[in-house]
C-alpha positions as CSV (number, residue, x, y, z in Angstrom):
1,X,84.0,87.2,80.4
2,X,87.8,87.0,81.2
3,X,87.7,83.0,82.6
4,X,91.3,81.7,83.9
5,X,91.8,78.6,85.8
6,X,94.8,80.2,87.9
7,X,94.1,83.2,90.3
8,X,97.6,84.4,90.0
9,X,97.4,84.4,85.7
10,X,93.5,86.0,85.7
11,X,95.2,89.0,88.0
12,X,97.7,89.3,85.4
13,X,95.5,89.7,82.6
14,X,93.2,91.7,84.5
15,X,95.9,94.3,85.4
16,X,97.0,94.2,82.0
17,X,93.4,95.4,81.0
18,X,93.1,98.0,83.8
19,X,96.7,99.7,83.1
20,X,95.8,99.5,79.4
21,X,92.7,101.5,80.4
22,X,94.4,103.9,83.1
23,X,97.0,104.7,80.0
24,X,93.8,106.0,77.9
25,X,92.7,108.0,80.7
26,X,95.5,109.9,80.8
27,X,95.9,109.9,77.0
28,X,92.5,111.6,76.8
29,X,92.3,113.3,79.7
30,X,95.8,114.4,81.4
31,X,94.7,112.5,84.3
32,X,93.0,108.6,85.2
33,X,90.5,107.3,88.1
34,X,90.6,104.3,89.9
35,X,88.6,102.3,92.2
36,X,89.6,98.7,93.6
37,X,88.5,96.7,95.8
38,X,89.5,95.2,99.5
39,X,89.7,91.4,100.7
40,X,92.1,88.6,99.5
41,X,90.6,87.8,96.3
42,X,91.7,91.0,94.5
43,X,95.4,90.1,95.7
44,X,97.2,89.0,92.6
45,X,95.9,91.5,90.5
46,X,96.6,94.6,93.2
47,X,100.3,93.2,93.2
48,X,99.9,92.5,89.7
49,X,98.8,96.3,89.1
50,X,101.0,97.7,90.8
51,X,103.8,96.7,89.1
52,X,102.8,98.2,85.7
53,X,105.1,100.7,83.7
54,X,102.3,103.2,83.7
55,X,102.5,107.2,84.9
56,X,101.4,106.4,88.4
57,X,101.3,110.5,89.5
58,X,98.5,110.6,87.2
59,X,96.5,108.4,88.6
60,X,93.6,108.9,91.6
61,X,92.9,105.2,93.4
62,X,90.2,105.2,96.0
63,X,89.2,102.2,97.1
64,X,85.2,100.8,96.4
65,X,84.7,100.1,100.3
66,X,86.0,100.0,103.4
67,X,85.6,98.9,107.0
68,X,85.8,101.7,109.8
69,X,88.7,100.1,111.1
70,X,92.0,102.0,111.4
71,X,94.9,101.3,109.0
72,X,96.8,99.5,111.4
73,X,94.1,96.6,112.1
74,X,94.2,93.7,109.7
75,X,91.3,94.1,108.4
76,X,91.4,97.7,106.8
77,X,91.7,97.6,103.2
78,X,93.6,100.1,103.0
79,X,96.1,98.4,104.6
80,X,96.0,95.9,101.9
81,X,96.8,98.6,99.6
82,X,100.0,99.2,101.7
83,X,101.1,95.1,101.0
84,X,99.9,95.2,97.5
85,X,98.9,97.7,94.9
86,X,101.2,100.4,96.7
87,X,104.1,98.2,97.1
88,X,105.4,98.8,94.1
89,X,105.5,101.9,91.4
90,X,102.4,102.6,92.1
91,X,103.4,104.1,95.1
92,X,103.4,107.5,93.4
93,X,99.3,107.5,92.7
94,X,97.3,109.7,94.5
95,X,95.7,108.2,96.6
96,X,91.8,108.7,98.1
97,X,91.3,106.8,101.9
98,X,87.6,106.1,102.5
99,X,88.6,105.4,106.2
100,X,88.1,109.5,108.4
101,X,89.6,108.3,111.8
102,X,86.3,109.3,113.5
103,X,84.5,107.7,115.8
104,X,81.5,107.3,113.5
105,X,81.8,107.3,109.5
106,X,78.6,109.6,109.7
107,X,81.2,112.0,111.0
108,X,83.5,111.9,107.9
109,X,81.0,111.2,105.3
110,X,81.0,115.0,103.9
111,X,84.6,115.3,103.8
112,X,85.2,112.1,102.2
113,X,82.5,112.8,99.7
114,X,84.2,116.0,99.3
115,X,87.8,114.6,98.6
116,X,86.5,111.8,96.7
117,X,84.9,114.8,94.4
118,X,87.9,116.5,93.5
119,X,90.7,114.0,93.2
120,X,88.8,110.9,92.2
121,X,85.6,111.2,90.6
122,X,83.7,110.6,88.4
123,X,85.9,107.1,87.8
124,X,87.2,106.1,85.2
125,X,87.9,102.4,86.0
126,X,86.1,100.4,88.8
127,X,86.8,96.7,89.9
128,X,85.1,95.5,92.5
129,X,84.4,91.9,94.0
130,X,81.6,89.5,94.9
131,X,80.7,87.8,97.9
132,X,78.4,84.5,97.9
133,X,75.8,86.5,99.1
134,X,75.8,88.3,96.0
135,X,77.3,91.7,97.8
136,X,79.5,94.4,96.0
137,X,81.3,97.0,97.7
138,X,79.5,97.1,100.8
139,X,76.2,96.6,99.6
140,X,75.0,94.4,101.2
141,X,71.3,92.7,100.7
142,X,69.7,93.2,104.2
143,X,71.9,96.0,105.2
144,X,71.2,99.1,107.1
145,X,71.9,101.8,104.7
146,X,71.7,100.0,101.1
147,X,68.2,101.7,100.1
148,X,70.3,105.3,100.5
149,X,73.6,103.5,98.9
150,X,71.3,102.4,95.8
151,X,69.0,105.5,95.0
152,X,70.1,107.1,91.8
153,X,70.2,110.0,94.5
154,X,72.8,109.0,96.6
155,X,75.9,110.7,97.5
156,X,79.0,109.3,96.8
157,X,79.9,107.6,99.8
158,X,77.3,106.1,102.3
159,X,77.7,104.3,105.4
160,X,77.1,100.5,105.6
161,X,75.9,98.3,108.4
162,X,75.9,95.1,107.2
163,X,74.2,91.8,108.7
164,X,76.0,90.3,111.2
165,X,78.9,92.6,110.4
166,X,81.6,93.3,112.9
167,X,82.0,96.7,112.1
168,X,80.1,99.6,110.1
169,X,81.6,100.1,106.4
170,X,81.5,103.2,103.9
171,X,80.9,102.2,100.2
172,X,80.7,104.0,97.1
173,X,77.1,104.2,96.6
174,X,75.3,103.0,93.0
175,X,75.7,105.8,91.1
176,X,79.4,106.3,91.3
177,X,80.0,102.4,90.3
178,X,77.6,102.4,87.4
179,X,78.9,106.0,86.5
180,X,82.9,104.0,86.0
181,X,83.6,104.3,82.1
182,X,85.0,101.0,82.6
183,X,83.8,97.9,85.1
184,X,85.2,95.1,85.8
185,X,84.2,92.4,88.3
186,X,86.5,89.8,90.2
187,X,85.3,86.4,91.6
188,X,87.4,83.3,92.6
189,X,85.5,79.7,92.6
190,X,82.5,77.6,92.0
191,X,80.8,79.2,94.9
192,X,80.9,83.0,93.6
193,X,80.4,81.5,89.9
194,X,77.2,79.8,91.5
195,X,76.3,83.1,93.1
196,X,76.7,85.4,90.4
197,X,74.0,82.9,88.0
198,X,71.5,83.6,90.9
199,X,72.2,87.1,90.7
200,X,71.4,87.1,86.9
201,X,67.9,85.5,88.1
202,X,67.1,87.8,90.9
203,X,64.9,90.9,91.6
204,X,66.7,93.3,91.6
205,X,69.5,95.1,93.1
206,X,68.0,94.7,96.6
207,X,68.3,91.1,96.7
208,X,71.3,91.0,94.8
209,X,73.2,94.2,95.2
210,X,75.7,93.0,92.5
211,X,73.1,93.5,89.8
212,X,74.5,97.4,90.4
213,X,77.3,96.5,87.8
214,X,75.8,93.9,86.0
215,X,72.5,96.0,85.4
216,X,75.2,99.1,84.3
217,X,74.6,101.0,80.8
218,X,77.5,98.5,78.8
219,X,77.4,96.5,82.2
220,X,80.9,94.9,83.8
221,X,83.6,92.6,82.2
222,X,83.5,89.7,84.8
223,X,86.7,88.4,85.4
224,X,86.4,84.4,86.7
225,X,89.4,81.8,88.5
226,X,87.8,78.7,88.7
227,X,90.2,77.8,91.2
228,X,90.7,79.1,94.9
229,X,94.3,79.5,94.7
230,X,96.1,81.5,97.3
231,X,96.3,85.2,97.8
């Protein structure tokens, strides 16, 4: 575990970690894959990330979720990518939307799937987030869709409607997050700390969709803020 009081300084060390990672990809391979997630938490390290001396052309990013909301709302992550990870020279990655401008994501899904297969998979670095309920990605406990999203069959990208939710999602499904050479999970505050020990005691990956990373061959280098701070 990566444990930091300071959101700002643990999104610094993580980004350290993940360019230091990205830099083997290419090293080994010619080429890297990256995953990262939406929301405020990941923030500091997006911005953090994006500043990092690294061959950015080499690099695929996709993200590990995303509402069906178009760029422009607020809450699209992608847009976040705009303000954060792609604000700096990470501009010049390749980049992988989940978000097909259609109606429904059951209209994109193949294509998606498709582009996801030949830019940015299989990964070769995911970080992905936590909610309270013990979610990841969009896999959500209770949600139409997770059974698909967790079967070692799934394709790569499944659609999402989650409890309560105020608009469908698309998530990476399980077996392109456990598949990630490298994993690495990001959670702010007593609440998410709290959450992620009642993941550790649950059953399974349908109560506690989480348990996806945790559960992982090597499982996932969790990166913990004890304090809220400010995106």
């Amino acid at each position: 575990m990566i444990e930091e009081r300071d959101p700002q300084r643990l999104g610094a060390v993580l980004a350290d970690r993940v360019a230091a990672d990205l830099r083997a990809a290419i090293s080994a391979g010619g080429r890297a894959r990256l995953a990262v997630p939406g929301g405020t938490t990941p923030a500091p390290f997006l911005r953090a990330l994006g500043a990092a001396d690294l061959d950015w052309e080499r690099v695929a990013v996709t993200l590990t979720d995303e509402r069906w909301v178009p760029v422009s709302d607020p809450r699209s992550n992608q847009g976040l990518l705009a303000d954060t990870l792609f604000s700096g020279p990470a501009a010049g990655a390749e980049f992988v939307p989940l978000y097909g401008a259609t109606a429904e994501p059951a209209q994109s899904l193949d294509a998606i799937a498709a582009a996801l297969g030949h830019i940015a998979l299989p990964l070769d670095v995911v970080v992905a987030g936590m909610g309270a309920d013990m979610h990841t990605a969009s896999l959500f406990p209770g949600a139409v869709g997770l059974a698909e999203a967790l079967s070692d069959a799934a394709p790569p990208v499944v659609a999402i409607t989650a409890p309560g939710a105020m608009e469908p999602r698309i998530t990476l499904s399980a077996p392109v997050l456990r598949q990630a050479s490298r994993r690495y999970l990001l959670i702010h505050g007593p609440a998410k700390r709290a959450a992620l020990e009642r993941a550790g005691a649950a059953d399974g990956a349908e109560a506690a969709p989480v348990r996806v990373l945790l559960d992982a061959p090597g499982g996932a280098t969790v990166c913990y803020a004890a304090g809220e701070g400010r995106p």
